[in-house]
C-alpha positions as CSV (number, residue, x, y, z in Angstrom):
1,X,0.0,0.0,0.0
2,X,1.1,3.6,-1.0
3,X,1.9,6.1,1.5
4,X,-0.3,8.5,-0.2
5,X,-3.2,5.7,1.0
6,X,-2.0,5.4,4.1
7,X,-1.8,8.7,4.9
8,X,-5.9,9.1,3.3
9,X,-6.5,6.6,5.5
10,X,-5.1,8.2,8.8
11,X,-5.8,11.8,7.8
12,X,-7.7,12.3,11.2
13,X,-4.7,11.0,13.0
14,X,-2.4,12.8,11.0
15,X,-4.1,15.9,11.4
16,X,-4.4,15.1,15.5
17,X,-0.9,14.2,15.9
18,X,1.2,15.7,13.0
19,X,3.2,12.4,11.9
20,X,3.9,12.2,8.6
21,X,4.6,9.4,6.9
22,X,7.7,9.2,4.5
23,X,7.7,5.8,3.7
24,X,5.1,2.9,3.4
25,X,5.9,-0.3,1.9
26,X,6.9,-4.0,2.1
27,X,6.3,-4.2,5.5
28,X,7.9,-1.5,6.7
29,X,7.5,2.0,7.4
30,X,9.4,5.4,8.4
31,X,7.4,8.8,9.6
32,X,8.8,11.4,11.4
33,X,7.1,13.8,13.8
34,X,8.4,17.6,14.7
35,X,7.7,18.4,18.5
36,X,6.3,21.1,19.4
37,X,6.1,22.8,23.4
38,X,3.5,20.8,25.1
39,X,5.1,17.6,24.0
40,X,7.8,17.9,26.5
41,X,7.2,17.4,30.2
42,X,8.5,19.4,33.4
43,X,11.6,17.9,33.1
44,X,12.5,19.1,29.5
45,X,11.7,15.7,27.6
46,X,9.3,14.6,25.3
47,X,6.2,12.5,26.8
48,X,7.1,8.8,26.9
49,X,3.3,8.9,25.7
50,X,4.0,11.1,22.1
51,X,7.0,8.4,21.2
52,X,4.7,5.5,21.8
53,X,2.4,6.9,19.9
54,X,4.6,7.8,16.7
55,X,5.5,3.8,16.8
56,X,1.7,2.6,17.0
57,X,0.9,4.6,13.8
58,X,4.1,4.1,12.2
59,X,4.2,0.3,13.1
60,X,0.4,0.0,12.2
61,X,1.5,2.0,8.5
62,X,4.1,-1.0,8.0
63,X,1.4,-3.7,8.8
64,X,-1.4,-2.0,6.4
65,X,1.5,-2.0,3.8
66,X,0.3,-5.5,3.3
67,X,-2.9,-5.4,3.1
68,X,-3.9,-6.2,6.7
69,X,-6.7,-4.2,8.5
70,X,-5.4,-4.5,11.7
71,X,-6.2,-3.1,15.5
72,X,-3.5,-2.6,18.5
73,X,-3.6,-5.6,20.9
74,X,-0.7,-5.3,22.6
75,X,2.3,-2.6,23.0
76,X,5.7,-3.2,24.7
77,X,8.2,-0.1,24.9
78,X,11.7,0.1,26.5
79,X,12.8,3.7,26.9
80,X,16.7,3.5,26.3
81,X,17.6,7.4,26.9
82,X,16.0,11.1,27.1
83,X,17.4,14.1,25.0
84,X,16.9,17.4,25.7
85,X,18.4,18.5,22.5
86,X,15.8,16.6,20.5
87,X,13.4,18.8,17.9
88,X,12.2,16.1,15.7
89,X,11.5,12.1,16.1
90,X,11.8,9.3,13.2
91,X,10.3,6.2,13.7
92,X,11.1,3.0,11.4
93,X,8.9,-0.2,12.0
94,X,9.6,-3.6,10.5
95,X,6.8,-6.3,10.5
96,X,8.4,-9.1,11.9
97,X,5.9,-11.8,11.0
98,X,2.3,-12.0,9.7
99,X,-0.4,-14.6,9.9
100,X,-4.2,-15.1,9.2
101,X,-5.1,-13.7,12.7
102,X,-2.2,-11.4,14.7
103,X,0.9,-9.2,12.7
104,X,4.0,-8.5,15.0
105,X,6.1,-5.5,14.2
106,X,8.9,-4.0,15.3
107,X,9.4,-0.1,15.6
108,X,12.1,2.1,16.5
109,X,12.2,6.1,17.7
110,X,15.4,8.1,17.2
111,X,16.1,11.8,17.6
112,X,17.7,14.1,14.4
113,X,21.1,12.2,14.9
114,X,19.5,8.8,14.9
115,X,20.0,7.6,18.5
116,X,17.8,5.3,19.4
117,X,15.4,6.9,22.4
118,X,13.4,4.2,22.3
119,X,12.3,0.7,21.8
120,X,9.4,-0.8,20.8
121,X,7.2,-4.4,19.7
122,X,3.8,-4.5,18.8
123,X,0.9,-7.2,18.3
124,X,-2.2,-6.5,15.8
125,X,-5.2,-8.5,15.7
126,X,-6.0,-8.4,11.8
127,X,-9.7,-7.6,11.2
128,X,-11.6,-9.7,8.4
129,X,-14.9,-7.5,8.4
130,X,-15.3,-4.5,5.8
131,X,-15.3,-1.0,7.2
């Protein structure tokens, strides 16, 4: 799937959360997201909250890349190191493996030098329904 669908697809997200997507495909996906004041918390870093989120879309992007309608089930993060310094977040997520029923992908957040801030795996529960 494109990344021009994706991103029709998730325009109310992407209009809520300003991630944009800058590539879709293959099972895998990269975004990045530019933080702005109230993403960062008293003690000068961004919300643990607006990284996990940037990996749920981007990681869901990489699952819908093939085909899969899918819904977060489960999602595991490991926060490796703050920055202070940090203006904008990439995120790249890696389906790992794919079946009839659950997609687990892998996603990654790193500041503007690409240190790794963060660590995360998710689980989708694919939908077989039409919307």
């Amino acid at each position: 799937m494109e990344a021009e669908s994706i991103k029709r697809t998730n325009q109310l997200v992407l209009e809520r959360f300003g991630i944009r997507y800058l590539r879709v495909e293959n099972g895998e996906a990269e975004a990045e997201l530019e933080l702005q004041g109230p993403d960062f918390n008293a003690m000068g870093l961004p919300f643990g909250g607006i990284l996990f989120n940037l990996a749920d879309c981007t990681a869901g992007a990489a699952h819908r890349s093939l085909g899969c309608i899918g819904m977060t089930i489960c999602g595991e993060s490991r926060f490796l190191r703050g920055s202070r310094e940090v203006r904008k977040l990439r995120c790249v997520a890696k389906e790992r493996k794919g079946g009839k029923s659950l997609g687990f992908v892998d996603a990654s957040v790193t500041d503007e030098q690409g240190t790794e801030l963060a660590a995360f795996s998710f689980t989708f529960v694919n939908y077989h329904g039409s919307l």
